[in-house]
Backbone as ProteinMPNN parsed JSONL, in Angstrom:
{"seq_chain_A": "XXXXXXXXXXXXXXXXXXXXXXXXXXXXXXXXXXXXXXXXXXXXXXXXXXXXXXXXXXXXXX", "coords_chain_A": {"N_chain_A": [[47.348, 6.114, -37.657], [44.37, 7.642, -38.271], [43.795, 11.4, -38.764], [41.271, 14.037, -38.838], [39.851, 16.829, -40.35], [37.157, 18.379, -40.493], [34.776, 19.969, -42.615], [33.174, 22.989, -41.866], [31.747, 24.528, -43.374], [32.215, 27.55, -43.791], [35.176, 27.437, -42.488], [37.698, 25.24, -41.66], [37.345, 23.236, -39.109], [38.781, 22.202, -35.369], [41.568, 19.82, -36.152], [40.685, 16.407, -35.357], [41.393, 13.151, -33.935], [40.65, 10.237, -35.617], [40.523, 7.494, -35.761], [42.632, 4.294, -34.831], [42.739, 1.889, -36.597], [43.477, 1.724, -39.694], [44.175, -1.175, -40.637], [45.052, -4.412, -41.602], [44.072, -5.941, -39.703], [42.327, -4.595, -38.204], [40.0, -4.957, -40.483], [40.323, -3.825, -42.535], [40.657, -4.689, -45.503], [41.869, -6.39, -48.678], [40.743, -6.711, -51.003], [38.468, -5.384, -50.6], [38.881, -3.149, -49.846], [39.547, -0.395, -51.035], [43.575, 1.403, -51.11], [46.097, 3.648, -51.345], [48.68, 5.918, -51.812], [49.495, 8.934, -51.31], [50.356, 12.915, -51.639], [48.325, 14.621, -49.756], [47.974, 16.922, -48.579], [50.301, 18.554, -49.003], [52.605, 18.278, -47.865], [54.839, 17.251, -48.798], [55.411, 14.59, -47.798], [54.393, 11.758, -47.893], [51.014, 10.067, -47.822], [48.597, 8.241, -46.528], [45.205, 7.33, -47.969], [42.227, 5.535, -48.02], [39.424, 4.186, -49.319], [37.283, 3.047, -47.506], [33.749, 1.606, -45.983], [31.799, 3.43, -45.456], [32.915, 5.789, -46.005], [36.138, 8.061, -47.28], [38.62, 7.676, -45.854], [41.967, 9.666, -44.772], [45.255, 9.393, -43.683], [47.545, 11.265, -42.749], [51.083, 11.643, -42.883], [52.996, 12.092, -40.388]], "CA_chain_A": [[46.242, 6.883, -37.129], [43.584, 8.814, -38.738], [42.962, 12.619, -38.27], [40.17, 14.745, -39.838], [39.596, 18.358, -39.995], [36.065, 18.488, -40.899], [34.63, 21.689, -43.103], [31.99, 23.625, -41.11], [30.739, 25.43, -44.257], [33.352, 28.605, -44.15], [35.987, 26.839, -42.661], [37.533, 24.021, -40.854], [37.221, 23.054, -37.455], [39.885, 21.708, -35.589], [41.786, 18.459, -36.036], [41.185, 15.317, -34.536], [41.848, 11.879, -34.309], [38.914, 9.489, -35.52], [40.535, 6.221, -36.093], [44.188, 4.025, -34.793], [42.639, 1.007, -37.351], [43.871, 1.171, -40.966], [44.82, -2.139, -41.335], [44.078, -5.237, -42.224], [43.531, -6.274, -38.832], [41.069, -3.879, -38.284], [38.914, -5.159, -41.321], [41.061, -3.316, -43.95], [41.263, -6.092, -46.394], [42.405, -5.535, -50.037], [39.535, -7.605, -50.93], [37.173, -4.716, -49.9], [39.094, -1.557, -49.814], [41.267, 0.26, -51.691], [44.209, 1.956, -50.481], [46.85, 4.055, -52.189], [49.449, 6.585, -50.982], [49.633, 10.533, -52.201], [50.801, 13.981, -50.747], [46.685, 14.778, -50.048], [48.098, 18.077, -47.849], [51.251, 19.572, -49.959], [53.638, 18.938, -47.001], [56.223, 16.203, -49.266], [55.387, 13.202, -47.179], [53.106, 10.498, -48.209], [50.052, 10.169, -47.091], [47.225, 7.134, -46.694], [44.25, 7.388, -48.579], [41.718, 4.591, -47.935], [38.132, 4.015, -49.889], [36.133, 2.213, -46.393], [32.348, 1.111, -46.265], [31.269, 4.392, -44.936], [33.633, 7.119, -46.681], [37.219, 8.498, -47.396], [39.773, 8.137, -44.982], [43.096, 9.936, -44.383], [46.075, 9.193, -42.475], [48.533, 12.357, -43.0], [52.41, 11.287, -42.276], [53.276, 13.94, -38.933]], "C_chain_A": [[45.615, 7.701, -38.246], [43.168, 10.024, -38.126], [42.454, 12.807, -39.151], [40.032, 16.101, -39.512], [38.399, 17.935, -40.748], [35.8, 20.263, -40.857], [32.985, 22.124, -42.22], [31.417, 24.787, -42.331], [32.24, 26.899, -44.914], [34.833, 28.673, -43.712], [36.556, 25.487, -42.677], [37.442, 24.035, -39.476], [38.505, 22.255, -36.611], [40.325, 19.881, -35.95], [41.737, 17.492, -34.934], [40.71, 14.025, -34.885], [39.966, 10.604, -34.398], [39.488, 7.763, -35.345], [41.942, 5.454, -35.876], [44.236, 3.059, -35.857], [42.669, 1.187, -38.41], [44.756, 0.258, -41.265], [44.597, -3.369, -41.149], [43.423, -6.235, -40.894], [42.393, -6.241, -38.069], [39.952, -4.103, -39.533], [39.755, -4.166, -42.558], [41.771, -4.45, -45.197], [41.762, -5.595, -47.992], [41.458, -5.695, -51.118], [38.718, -6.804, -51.314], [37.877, -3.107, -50.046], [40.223, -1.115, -50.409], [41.89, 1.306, -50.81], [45.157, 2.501, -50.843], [47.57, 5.351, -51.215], [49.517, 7.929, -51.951], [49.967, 11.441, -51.213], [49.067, 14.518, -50.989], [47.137, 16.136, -49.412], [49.437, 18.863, -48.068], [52.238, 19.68, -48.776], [55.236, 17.977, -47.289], [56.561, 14.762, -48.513], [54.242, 12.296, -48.0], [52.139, 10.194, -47.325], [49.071, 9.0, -47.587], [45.921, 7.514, -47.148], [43.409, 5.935, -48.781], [40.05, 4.454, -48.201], [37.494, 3.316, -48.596], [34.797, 2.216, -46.898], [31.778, 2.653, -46.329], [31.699, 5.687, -45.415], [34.835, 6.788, -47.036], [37.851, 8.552, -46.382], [41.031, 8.608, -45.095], [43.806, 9.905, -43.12], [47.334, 10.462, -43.19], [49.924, 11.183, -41.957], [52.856, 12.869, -41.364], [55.114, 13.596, -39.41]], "O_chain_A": [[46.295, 8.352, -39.039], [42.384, 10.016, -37.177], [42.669, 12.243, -40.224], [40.11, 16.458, -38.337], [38.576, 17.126, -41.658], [36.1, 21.198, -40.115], [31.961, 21.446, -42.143], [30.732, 25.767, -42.039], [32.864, 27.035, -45.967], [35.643, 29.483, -44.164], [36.139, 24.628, -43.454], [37.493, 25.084, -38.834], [39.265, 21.644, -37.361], [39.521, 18.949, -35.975], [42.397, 17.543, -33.897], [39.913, 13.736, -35.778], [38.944, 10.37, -33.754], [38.767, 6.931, -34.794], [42.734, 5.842, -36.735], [45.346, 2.941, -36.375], [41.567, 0.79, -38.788], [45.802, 0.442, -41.888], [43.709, -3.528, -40.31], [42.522, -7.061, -41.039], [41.71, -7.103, -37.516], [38.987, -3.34, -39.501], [39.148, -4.128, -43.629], [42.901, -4.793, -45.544], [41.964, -4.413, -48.269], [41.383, -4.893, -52.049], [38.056, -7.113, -52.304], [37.238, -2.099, -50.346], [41.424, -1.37, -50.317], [41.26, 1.983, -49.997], [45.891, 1.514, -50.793], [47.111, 5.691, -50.124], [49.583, 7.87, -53.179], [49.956, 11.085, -50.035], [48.603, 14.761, -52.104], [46.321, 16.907, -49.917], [49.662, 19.809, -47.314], [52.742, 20.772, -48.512], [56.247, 17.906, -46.591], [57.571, 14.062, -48.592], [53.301, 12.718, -48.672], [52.38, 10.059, -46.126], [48.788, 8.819, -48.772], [45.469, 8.317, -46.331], [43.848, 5.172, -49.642], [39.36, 4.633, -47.197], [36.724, 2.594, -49.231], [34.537, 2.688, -48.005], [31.289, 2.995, -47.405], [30.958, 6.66, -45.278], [35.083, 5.594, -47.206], [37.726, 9.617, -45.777], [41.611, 7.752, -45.763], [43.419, 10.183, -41.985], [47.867, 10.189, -44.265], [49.834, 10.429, -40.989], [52.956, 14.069, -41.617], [56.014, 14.296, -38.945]]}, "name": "protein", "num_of_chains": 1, "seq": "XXXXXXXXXXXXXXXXXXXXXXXXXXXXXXXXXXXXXXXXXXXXXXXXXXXXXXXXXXXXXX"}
């Protein structure tokens, strides 16, 4: 799954879920999108990071 906190300028707003499709089923090919794993939120898990047509996606590990 993908969540998003989106920034409203002075902060964020809350989280929620945009997306259950990162993967290659869903059109996530390797082909077409890059995809790489990092701690993007400093909590020692690994986390999805995926280049798509349209933007940046994250999938945080809960």
């Amino acid at each position: 799954m993908v969540y998003v906190a989106l920034s409203n300028g002075a902060s964020f707003d809350a989280v929620s879920r945009w997306t259950n499709d990162f993967d290659l089923s869903h059109g996530w090919t390797v082909s077409q999108y890059v995809r790489t794993v990092g701690d993007v939120n400093n909590d020692g898990k690994a986390d999805l990071v995926g280049f798509g047509l349209d933007g940046v996606y994250i999938g945080t590990a809960k």
